[in-house]
N, C-alpha and C positions, 0 to 999 in steps of 0.2 A: 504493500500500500504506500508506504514512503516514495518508490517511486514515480507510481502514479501520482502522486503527490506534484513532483518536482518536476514533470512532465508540463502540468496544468498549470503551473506556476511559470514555469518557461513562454507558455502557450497565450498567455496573460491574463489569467484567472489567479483572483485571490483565493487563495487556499489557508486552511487550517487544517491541522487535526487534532483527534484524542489519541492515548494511546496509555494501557496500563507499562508496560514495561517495554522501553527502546532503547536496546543495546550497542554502544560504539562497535562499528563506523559510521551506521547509519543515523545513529542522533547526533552525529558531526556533519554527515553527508546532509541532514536537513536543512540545520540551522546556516550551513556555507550556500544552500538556494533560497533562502528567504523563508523557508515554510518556519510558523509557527506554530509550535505544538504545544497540547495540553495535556499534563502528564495526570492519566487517571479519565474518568469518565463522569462527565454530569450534563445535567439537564441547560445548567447555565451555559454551556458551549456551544449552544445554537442558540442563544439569546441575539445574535446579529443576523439569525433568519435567513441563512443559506438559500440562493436558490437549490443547489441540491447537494446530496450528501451520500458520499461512496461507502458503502458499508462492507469490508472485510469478513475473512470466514472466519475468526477468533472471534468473533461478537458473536453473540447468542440474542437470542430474540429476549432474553429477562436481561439484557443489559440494559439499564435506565437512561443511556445515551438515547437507545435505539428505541428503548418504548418510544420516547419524546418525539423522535420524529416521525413516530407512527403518528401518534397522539396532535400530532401539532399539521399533520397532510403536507407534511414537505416530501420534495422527491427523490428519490431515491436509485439508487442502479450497483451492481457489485460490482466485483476491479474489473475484471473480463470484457463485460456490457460498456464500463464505461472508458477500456481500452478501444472497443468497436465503434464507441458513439464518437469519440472525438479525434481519435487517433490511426487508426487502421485500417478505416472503410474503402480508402482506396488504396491501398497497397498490399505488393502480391505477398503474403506472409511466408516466412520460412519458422514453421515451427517445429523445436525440438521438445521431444518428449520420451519418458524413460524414468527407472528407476532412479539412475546412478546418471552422475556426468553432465547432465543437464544443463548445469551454468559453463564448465567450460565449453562445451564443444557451441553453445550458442552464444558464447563470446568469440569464438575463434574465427564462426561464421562472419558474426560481424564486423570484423576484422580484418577479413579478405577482402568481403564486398566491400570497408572503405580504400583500403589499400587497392582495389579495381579501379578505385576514381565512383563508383556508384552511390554514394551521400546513401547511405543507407538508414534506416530508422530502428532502432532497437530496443525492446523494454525487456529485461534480464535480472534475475535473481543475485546480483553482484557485482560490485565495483569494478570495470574494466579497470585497468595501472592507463592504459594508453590513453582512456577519455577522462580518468578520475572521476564516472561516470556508471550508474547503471542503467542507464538511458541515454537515447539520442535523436532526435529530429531532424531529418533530414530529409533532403529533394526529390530521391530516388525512387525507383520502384519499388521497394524493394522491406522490408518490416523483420527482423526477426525478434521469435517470442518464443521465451521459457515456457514450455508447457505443462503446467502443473497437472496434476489428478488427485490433488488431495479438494475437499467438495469447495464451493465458491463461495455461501454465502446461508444465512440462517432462513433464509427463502428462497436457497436453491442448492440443494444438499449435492448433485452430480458435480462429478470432475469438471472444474475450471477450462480444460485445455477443450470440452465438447464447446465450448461458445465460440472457437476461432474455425475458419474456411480455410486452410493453409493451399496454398501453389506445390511446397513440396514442403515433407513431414519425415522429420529423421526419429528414430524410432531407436534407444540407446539399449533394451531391453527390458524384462520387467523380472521384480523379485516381491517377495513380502516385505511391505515396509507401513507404516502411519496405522499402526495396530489399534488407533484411536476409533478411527472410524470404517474398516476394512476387517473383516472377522477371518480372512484366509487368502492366502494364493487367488483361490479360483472366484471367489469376490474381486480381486482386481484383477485378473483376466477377466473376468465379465467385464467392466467396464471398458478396458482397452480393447476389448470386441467391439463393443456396442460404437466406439469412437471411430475405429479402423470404416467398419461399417458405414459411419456417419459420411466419410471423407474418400473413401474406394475411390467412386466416381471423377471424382475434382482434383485430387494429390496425388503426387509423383512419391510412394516413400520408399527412404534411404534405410535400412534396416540391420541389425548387430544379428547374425546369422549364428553367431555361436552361443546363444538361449534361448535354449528349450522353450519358456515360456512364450516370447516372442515367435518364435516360428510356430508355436500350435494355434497362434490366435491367427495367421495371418496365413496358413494354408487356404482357407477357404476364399480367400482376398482375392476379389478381379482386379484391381489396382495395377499400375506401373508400378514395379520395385527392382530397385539394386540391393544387394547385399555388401556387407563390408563384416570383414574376420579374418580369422586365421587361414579360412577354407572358403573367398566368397569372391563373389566377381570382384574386390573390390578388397585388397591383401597387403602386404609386405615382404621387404625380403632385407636381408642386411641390417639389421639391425643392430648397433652399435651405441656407447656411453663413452663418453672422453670429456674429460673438463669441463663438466657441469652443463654440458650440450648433448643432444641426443641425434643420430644418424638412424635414417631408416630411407629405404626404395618403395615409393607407392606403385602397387601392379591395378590395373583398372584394364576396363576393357577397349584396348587398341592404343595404352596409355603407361606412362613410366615416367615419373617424376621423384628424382633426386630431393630431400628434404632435409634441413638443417632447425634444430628448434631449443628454445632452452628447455622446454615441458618435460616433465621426467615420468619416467612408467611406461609399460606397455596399454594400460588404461588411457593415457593421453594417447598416445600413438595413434590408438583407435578413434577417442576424439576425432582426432587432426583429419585422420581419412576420413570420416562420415562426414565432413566438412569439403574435404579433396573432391567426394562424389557429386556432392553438391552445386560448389564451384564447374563443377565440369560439365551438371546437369544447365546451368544458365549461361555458359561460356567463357567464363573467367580464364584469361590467360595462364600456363604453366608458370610462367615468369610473375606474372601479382601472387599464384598461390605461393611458390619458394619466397617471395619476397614478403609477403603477410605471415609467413609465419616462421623465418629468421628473425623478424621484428617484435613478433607480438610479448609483451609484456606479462601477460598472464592478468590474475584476479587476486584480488584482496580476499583471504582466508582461504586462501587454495596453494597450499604450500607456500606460502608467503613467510619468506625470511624476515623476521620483524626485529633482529638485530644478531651483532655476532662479539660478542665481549671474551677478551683475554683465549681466542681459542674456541670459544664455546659458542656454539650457533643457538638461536631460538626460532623455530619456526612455525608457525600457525595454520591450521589445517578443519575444513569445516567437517572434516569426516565423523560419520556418526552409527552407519549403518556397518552391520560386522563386517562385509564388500568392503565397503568403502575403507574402513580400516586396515583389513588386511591390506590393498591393493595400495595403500597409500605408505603404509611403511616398507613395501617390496617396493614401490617407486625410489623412495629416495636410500634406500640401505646403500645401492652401488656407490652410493654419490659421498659416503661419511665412511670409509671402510678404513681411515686412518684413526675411527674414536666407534665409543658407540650412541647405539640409537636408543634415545632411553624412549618410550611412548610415554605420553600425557594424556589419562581420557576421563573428560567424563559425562558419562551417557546423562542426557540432559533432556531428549526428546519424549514424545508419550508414549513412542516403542521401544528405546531403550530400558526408559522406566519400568517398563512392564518386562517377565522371562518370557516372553515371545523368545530371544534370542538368548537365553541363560545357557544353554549347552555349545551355543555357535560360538561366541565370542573366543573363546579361550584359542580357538586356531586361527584366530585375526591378527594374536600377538606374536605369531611363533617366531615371524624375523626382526622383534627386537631385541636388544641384550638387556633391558632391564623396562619395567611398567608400572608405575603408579597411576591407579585406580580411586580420582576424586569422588566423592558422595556428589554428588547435584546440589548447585546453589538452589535450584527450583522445588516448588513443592508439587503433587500434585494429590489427586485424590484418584486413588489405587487403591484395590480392593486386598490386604496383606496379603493373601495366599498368590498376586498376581504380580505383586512385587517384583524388581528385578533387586537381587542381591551382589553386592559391591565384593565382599566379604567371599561369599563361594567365588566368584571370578576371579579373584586372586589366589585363591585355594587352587583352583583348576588350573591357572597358568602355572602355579610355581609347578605343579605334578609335572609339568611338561617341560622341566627343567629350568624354568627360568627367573630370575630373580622378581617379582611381584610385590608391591606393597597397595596397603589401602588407607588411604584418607578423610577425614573428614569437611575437611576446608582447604580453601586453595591458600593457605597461610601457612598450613602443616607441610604441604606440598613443596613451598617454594623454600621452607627454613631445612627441608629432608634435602632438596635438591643441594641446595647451596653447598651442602657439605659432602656432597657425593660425585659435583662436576669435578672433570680435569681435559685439558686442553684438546680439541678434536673431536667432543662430543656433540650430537645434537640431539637437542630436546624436540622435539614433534608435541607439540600440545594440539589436541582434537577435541574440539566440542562444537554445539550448533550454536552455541550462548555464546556472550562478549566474557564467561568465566574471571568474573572480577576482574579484569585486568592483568591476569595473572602472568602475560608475555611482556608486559613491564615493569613488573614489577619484579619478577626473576631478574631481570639484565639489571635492575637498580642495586641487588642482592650479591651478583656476582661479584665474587673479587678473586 
């Protein structure tokens, strides 16, 4: 919602908003576009009578913000609706959607298309480095949008991503994840059925051929589709790590392009190609894609090195999901093989919170050499027996040899660290929250 925010603010509409809890970067990233926020919810915040007002899926229809605007007949629209009403309507949309990967590979997209010269327009779940930016307005044809499917709104409980018409639809795979509102697997493959469905007819999609889950919903698909994997019209070959840069050979069909990038992992890798297909599906020159993404900068909490004191690296990571975890400490392990990799997690979200994932976890950690396990700054209201336990996660990682501790606060975390760094090490902290600050407040600690 923030960005939409700053969108409309750009657009030259006066904006506000409420919000109970907003976490740096993005309560920095507001207050640097003018939007003014109200921290918390009341009835008095629309005392200046909005002509209308964007209602988020975190509000509940018993939010007293939101009675009121029932209560008072002001208008109303959720983020999606009101990305189409003002923003969208005519341009051809490039939206990705997926489990995992989401914000980068729809940043990278956008990133080509401007390095093409095509003023592209983008609304994305994350600060580009290149625009200091999770949005951007521009001339072109051309729109790309994070495509959520967690629901849109307390009067439109369906995936967010069914309100957009996308031109073409990258598709990163799908897994169990947002156990809040999703009871299983085959609950979100219905929906990503139901969407596929939606869009057959009208979208080109670019698709991750190496999950199961994705290819069983889209066998039945008349749609145009490429594949991109290990095994898919749409591959690699040569893949190499040298100096904190990553080498790899894109194979496409009738297509071979040399790639140079900083992005670490074979998860990026894959990014980059569903982006490569993309690009090639609208005609983007070989030379703008090597050049968009020897340039591109990355995102803010996407392995974002947020400082490196005496030796010791601190790096910030929005990983959450047991994939994402694991796949983000096998990203950077090659890159710190002179120290080690301690992980920093703490499961923050309403799936982690819950043992949906209590037996998964423990083979997320396997390629760090040491893992502290923070409690959640967050509360939530879990049912005891559906808890996720901090406590057995640490039990389970150490059985698998490896050093584990458990926390209760990120202040226990950074006075354990302090006394446990030595030169060459990196810290990987992962959470979905801003985690008190706890990636500046370590480098303040280090000596």
């Amino acid at each position: 919602m923030g960005t939409l925010a700053c969108i409309l603010k750009e657009m030259g509409y006066t904006v506000s908003g409420s919000d109970q809890n907003v976490y740096p970067p993005m309560s920095d990233f507001l207050n640097e576009k003018g939007v003014s926020l109200s921290a918390g919810y009341d009835p008095v915040n629309l005392d200046h009578e909005p002509d209308l007002v964007i209602i988020g899926n975190a509000v509940t229809k018993f939010n007293v913000e939101a009675r009121a605007v029932l209560q008072k007949g002001i208008p109303y629209l959720s983020m999606p609706q009101a990305v189409n009403k003002f923003i969208a309507e005519d341009k051809k949309i490039i939206l990705v959607t997926g489990t995992h990967g989401k914000t980068t590979t729809a940043s990278i997209m956008a990133h080509i298309l401007y390095t093409a010269g095509m003023d592209p327009s983008f609304m994305i779940g994350g600060i580009l480095k290149d625009f200091n930016s999770s949005f951007r307005i521009g001339s072109g044809e051309y729109m790309v949008i994070e495509g959520d499917e967690y629901d849109t709104a307390f009067f439109d409980k369906g995936p967010k991503f069914m309100h957009y018409d996308p031109d073409i639809t990258i598709m990163t795979g799908i897994e169990f994840d947002h156990a809040d509102i999703f009871t299983d697997i085959e609950h979100i493959k219905n929906i990503f059925s139901a969407f596929v469905k939606k869009i057959e007819k009208d979208s080109h999609i670019i698709a991750f051929t190496d999950n199961d889950n994705l290819k069983e919903i889209l066998d039945p698909c008349t749609a145009s589709i490429e594949t991109y994997g290990e095994q898919a019209q749409w591959s690699f070959l040569n893949h190499t790590q040298k100096n904190s840069k990553t080498f790899f050979e894109v194979q496409g069909p009738g297509k071979a392009i040399s790639i140079k990038t900083d992005l670490q992992g074979q998860h990026n890798l894959f990014n980059c190609i569903a982006c490569i297909a993309a690009a090639d599906r609208i005609g983007i020159s070989d030379k703008d894609v090597y050049t968009a993404l020897k340039n591109f900068s990355g995102i803010k909490r996407r392995q974002e090195i947020r400082g490196i004191k005496h030796g010791i690296t601190v790096m910030d990571d929005f990983a959450h999901h047991p994939t994402a975890v694991r796949e983000t400490i096998k990203a950077v392990k090659p890159f710190y093989s002179g120290g080690r990799v301690i992980a920093v997690f703490e499961p923050r979200t309403n799936t982690s919170m819950r043992n949906v994932f209590q037996d998964i976890y423990p083979d997320s950690f396997l390629d760090a050499d040491m893992v502290c396990i923070c409690e959640p700054g967050v509360k939530k209201k879990i049912p005891p027996e559906d808890k996720f336990s901090t406590r057995q996660l640490v039990a389970d990682i150490e059985k698998k040899g490896i050093d584990a501790y458990c926390f209760k606060n990120h202040d226990e975390v950074i006075s354990f660290l302090v006394s446990k760094l030595k030169p060459g090490d990196l810290v990987l902290i992962m959470s979905n929250g801003g985690f008190d600050n706890i990636h500046v407040k370590l480098l303040e600690r280090i000596e």
